[in-house]
N, C-alpha and C positions, 0 to 999 in steps of 0.2 A: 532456855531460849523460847521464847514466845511465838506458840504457832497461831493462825490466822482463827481459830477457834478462839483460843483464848486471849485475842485481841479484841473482838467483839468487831472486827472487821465482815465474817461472816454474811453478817446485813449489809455491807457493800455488795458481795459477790452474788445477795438474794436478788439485790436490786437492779443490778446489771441482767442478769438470770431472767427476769420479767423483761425488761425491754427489746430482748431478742424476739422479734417476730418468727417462727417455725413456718406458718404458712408461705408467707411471702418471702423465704428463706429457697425455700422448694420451689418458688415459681421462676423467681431469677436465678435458679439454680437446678432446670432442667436437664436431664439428659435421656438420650435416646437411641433407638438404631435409628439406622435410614431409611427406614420405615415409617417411623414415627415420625420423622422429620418431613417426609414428603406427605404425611399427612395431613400436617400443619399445614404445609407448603398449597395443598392443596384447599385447605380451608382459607385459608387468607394469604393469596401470594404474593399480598407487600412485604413477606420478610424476604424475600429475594431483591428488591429496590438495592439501589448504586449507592456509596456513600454522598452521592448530588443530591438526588434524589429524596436520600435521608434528611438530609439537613435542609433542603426546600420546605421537604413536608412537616419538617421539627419546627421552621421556622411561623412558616405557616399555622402550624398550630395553637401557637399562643396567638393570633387573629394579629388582622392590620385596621388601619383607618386610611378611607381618601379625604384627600383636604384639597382647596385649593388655593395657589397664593401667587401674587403677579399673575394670574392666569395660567396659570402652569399647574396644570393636576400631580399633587404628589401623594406616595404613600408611604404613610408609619407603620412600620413595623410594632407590635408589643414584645417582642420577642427581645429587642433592645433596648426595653423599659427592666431587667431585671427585678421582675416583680419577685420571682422566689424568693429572692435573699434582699427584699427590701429597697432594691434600688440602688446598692452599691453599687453597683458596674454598670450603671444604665448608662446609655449614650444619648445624648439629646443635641440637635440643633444640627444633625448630618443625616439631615432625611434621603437628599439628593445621590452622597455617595454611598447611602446605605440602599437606597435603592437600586443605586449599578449594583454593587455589589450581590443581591439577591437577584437581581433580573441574572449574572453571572451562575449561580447556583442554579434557576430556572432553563436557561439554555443547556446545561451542563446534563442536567435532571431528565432535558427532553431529547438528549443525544444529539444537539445542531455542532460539535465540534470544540465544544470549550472544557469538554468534560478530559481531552487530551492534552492540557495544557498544565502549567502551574501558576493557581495564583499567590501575587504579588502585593501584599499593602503596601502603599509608599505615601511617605507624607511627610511634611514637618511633625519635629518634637510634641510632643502633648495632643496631638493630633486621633487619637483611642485608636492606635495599631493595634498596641498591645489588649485592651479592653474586649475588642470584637473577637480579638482569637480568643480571648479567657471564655467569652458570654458563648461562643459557639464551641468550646471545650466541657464546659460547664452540662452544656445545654444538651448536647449531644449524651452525656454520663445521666444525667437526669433521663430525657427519652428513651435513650438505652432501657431503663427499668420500667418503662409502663408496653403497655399490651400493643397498642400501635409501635411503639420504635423498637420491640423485642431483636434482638441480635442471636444469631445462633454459629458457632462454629464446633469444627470436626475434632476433634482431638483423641487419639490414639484409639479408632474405631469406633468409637462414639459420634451422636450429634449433642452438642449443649448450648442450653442457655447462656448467653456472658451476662451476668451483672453488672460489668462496665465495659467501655469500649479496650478495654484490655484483657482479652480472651485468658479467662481461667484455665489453668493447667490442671489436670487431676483424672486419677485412673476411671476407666468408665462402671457404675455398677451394673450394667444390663450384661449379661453373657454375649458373648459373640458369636 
């Protein structure tokens, strides 16, 4: 039987081997006491922001544009240009409800009372319900991994990094 040496597969497993970043392995992949936690906390205490809050400031991130049209000041979002991935999921020509929609994340962000509610997309078919939850799914897992949208939770005595908005489970290695 042909083991993976002498397949000359190997050089698959070297290649893979390389593209593992270690550095930034360790960085999305923090953990701490809460100590260390309120450390951070204390150096930067945007990681304590609301999930409104987060995705205002995710959205904001990638910048807007004001335009104006009929007289009516509006603004574009880049954030629903999907530039990451090319533009697949971009949404164009719903400035209007994309703007409710983020003025909704904005009130929410700033505690006026919407931050207690559920939102609702409603719309006729093909209408990108589905698209803005992908791009702010998306977008939120991307943010997650950079130094502004870091995420941290507690898990079994520990404080840790997530690398995505789905808290990794795993025993802590700091003594307790």
């Amino acid at each position: 039987m042909p083991t993976l040496r002498d397949s000359g597969d190997m050089n698959l497993v070297t290649r893979i081997a390389a593209l593992q970043d270690k550095t930034s392995f360790k960085e999305l992949h923090w953990d701490g006491s809460i100590e260390d936690y309120l450390k951070i906390v204390r150096e930067n205490p945007r990681v304590t922001r609301t999930a409104f809050q987060r995705i205002y400031d995710m959205i904001l991130s990638h910048g807007k544009t004001e335009y104006i049209d009929n007289k009516k000041r509006l603004i574009r979002y880049h954030f629903f240009h999907d530039e990451p991935n090319g533009g697949r999921d971009a949404v164009y020509g719903l400035d209007v409800p994309l703007m409710k929609l983020v003025n909704v994340f904005k009130s929410a962000a700033q505690g006026y009372g919407t931050e207690k509610r559920v939102i609702l997309l409603h719309g006729p078919v093909g209408s990108s319900k589905s698209t803005i939850v992908r791009l702010l799914k998306k977008g939120l897992e991307e943010y997650s991994r950079t130094p502004e949208g870091a995420l941290y939770t507690f898990s079994r005595g520990c404080w840790r990094r997530s690398a995505t908005m789905a808290a990794r489970t795993a025993r802590c290695s700091t003594p307790r």
